[in-house]
C-alpha positions as CSV (number, residue, x, y, z in Angstrom):
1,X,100.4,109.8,99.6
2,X,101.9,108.4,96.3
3,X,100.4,105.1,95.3
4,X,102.9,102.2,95.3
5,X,102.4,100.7,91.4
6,X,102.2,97.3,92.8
7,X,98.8,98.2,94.5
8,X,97.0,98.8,91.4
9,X,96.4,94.8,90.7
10,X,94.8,94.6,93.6
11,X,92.6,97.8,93.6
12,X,91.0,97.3,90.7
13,X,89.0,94.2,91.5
14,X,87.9,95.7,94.5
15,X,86.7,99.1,92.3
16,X,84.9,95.9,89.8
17,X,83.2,94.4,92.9
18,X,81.5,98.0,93.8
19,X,80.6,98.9,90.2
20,X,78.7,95.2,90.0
21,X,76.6,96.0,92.9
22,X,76.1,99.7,92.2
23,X,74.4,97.6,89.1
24,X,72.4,95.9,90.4
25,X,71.1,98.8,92.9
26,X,70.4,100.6,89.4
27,X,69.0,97.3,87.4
28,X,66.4,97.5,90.3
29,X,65.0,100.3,88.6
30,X,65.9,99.4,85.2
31,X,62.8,98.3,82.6
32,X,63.9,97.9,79.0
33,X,61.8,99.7,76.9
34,X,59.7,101.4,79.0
35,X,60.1,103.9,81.4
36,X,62.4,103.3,85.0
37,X,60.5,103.3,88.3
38,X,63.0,105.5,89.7
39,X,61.6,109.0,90.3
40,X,62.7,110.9,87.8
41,X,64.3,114.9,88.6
42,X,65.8,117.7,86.3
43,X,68.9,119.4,87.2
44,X,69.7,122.9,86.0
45,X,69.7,122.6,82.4
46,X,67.6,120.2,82.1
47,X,68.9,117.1,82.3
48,X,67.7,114.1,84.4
49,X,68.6,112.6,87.7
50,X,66.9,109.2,89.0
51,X,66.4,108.3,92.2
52,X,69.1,105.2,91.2
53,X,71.2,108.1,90.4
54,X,71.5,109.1,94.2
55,X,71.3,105.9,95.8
56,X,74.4,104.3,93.9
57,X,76.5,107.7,94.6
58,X,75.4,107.3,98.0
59,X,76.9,103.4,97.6
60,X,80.2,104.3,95.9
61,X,80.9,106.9,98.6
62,X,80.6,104.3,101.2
63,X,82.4,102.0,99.5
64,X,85.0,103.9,98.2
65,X,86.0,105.6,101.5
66,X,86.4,102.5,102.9
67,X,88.6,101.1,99.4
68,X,91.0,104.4,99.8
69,X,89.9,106.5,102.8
70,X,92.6,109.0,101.7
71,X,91.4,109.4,98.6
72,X,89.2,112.5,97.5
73,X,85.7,112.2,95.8
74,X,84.5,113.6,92.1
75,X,81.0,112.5,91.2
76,X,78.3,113.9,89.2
77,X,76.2,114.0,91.7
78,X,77.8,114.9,94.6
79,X,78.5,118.3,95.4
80,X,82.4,119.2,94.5
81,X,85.1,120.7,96.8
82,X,88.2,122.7,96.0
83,X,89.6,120.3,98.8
84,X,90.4,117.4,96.6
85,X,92.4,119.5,94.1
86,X,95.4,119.4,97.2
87,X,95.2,115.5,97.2
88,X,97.2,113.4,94.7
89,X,94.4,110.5,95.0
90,X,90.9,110.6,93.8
91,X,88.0,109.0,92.8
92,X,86.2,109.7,89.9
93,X,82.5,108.6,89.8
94,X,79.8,108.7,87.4
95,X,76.8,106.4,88.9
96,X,75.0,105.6,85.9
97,X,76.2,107.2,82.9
98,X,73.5,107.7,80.1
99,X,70.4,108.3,82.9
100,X,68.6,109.7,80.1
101,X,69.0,106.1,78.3
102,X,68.6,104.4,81.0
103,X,65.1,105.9,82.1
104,X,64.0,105.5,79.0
105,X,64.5,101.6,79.0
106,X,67.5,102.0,76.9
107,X,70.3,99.4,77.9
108,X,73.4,101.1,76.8
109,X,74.3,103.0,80.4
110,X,76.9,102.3,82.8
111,X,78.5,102.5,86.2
112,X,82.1,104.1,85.6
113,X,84.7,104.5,88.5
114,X,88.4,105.5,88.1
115,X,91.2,105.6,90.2
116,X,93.7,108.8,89.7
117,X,96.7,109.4,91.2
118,X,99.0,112.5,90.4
119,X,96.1,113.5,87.5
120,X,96.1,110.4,85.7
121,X,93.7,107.5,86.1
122,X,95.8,104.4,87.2
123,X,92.5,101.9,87.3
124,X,89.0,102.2,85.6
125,X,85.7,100.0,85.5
126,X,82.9,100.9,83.3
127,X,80.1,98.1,83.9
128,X,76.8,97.9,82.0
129,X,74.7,95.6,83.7
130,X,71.9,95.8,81.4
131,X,74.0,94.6,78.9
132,X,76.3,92.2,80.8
133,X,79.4,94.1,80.1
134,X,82.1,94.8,82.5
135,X,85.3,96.7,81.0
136,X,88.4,96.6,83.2
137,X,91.8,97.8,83.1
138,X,94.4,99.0,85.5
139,X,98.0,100.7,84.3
140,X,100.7,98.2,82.9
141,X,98.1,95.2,83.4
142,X,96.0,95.5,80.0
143,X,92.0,96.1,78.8
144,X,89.6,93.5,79.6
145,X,85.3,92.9,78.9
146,X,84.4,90.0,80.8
147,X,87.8,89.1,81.4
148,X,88.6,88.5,77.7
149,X,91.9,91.0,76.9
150,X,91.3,94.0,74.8
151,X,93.4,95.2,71.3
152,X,91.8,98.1,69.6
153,X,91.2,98.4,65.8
154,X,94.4,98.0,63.9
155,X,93.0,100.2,60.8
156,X,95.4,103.0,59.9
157,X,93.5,105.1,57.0
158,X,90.5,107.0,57.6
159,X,88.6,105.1,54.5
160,X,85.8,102.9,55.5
161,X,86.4,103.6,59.5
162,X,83.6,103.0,61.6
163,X,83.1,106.4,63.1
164,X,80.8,107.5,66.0
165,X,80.3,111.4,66.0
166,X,77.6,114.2,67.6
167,X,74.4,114.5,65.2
168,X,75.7,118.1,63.9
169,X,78.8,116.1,62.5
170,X,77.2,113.5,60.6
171,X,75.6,115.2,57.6
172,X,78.9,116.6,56.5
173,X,80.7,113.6,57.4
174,X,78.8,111.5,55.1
175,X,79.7,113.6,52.3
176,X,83.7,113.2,52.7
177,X,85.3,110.4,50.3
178,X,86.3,108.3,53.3
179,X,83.5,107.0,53.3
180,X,82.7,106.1,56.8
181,X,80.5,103.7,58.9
182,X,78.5,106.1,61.1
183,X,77.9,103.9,64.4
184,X,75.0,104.6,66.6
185,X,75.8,106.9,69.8
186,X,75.6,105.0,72.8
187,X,73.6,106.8,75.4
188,X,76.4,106.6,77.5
189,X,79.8,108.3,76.7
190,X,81.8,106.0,78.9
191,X,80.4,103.1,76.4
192,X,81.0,104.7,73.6
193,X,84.7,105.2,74.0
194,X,84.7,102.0,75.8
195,X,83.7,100.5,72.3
196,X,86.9,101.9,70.4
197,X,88.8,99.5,73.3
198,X,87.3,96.7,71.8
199,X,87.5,97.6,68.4
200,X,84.1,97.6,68.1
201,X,84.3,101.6,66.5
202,X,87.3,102.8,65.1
203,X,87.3,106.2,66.0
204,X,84.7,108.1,68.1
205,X,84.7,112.2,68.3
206,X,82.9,113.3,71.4
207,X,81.1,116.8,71.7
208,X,82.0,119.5,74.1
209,X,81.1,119.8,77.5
210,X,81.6,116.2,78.7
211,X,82.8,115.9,82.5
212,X,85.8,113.7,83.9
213,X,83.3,111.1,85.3
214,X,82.2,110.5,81.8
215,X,85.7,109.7,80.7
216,X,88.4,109.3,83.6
217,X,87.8,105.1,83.2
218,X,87.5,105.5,79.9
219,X,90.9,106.9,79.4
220,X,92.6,103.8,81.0
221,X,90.3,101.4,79.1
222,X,91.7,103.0,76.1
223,X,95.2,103.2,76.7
224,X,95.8,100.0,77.9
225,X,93.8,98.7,75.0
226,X,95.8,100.8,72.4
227,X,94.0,103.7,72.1
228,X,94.5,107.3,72.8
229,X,91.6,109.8,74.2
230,X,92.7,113.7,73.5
231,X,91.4,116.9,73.3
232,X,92.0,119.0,70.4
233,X,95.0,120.8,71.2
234,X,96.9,117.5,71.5
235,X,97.7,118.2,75.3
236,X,97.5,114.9,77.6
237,X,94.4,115.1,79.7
238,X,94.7,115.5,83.2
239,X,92.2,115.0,85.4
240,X,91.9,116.7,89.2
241,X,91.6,119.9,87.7
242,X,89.5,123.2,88.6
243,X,87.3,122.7,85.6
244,X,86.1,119.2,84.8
245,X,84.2,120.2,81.6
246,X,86.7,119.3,78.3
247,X,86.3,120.4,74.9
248,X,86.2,118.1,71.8
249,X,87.5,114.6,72.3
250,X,89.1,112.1,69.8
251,X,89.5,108.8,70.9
252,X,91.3,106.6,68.3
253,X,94.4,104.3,67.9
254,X,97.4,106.4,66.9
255,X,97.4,105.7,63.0
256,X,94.6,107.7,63.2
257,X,94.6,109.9,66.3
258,X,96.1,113.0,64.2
259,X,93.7,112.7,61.0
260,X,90.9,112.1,63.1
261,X,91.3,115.4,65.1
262,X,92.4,117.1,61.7
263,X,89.0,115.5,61.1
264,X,86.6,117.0,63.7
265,X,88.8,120.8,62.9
266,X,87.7,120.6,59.3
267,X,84.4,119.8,60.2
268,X,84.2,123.0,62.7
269,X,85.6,125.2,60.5
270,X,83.2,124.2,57.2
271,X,86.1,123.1,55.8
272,X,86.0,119.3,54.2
273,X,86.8,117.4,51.5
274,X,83.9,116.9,49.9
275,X,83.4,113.7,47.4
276,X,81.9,115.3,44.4
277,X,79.9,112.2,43.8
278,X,78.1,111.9,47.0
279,X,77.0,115.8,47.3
280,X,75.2,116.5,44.4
């Protein structure tokens, strides 16, 4: 079933309505600073799953079926199906996005949803409860936190960006002549790349290995704000895929979408312009 465009409007406050109370199911557990009262579990390879974790999948499903019954499902934790690769709807859900922040007592963790259709995400929510941030956007109808409209960072030259970028990244970053802002890294992905949306980060390079759910809402988020999200091989993502794992991502406005993935290459390869004056 192909989505009629003029049904996105009204989607997307219904996908902001579940992602608010999927928040407060998960601010429930939430303590900031200390540790959550969720139980805490390790997946293979080690990393965490919260009780809040299940129960707000357990939620969206619910929800969601009953938002676009025709849809199919993509969720971190829910098990996946070959099924949903035949359907040209899905939902893509990450329940809270940065549980390792978020059991710690860190606030910077979301609740993302997306809406695809045909492999491309026509609505996205990414709401952080804990720190009273909803981000909204739906094709052809803009960016919005809090209902205030999005533009991203209008900077067009690498010098003096703000710049967000995996710990292995940073020491050689600091040593180019661009002399970048290194932001913090947000717990949360989703957030992260949210943050070039509101101009809050110029450009943010993401390691490998992140999933769709940490980016499908993301993607829309950033488009309608003026941003792009890409891989390194320049390709448009698509999402409903057989493999949801991605390699490097660049999210940046266009001025700097190209340098900034010339960027990440350099710094894969050993290869960057140092400044002489910083590295001695």
């Amino acid at each position: 079933m192909r989505l009629d465009p003029l049904d996105v409007p009204d989607i997307l406050p219904r996908l902001e309505r579940a992602a608010r109370s999927a928040g407060d199911i998960a601010l429930g557990f939430f303590n900031l600073g200390e540790r959550t009262s969720a139980e805490v579990s390790y997946k293979n390879g080690g990393s965490p799953v919260t009780e809040a974790d299940l129960l707000i999948d357990r939620f969206l499903i619910q929800e969601m079926q009953r938002l676009r019954p025709e849809a199919a499902w993509l969720s971190e934790e829910s098990t996946d199906s070959d099924a949903r690769l035949t359907n040209d709807q899905l939902i893509i859900v990450d329940p809270i996005d940065g549980t390792t922040g978020f059991a710690r007592g860190d606030s910077r963790w979301a609740i993302s949803i997306a809406y695809v259709v045909a492999g491309q995400p026509l609505a996205g929510v990414i709401h952080a409860p804990a720190l009273d941030e909803t981000f909204t956007a739906a094709a052809g109808q803009g960016a919005f936190l809090n209902g205030r409209q999005l533009v991203a960072s209008r900077r067009n030259t690498l010098a003096g960006a703000a710049i967000v970028a995996p710990k292995s990244m940073q020491p050689a970053l600091q040593k180019t002549a661009h002399n970048f802002v290194l932001a913090p890294r947000a717990p949360s992905l989703a957030l992260r790349l949210a943050d070039v949306a509101a101009g809050r980060h110029d450009m943010v390079i993401a390691a490998p290995n992140s999933r769709d759910w940490d980016i499908a809402a993301a993607d829309i988020i950033l488009r309608e704000a003026g941003a792009y999200l890409s891989e390194l091989d320049e390709a448009p993502l698509v999402y409903n895929r057989p493999l949801v794992t991605r390699g490097i991502l660049i999210a940046a406005t266009l001025p700097l979408l190209n340098e900034t993935r010339a960027l990440a290459l350099a710094t894969l390869e050993g290869d960057l312009p140092y400044d002489s004056a910083v590295s001695k």
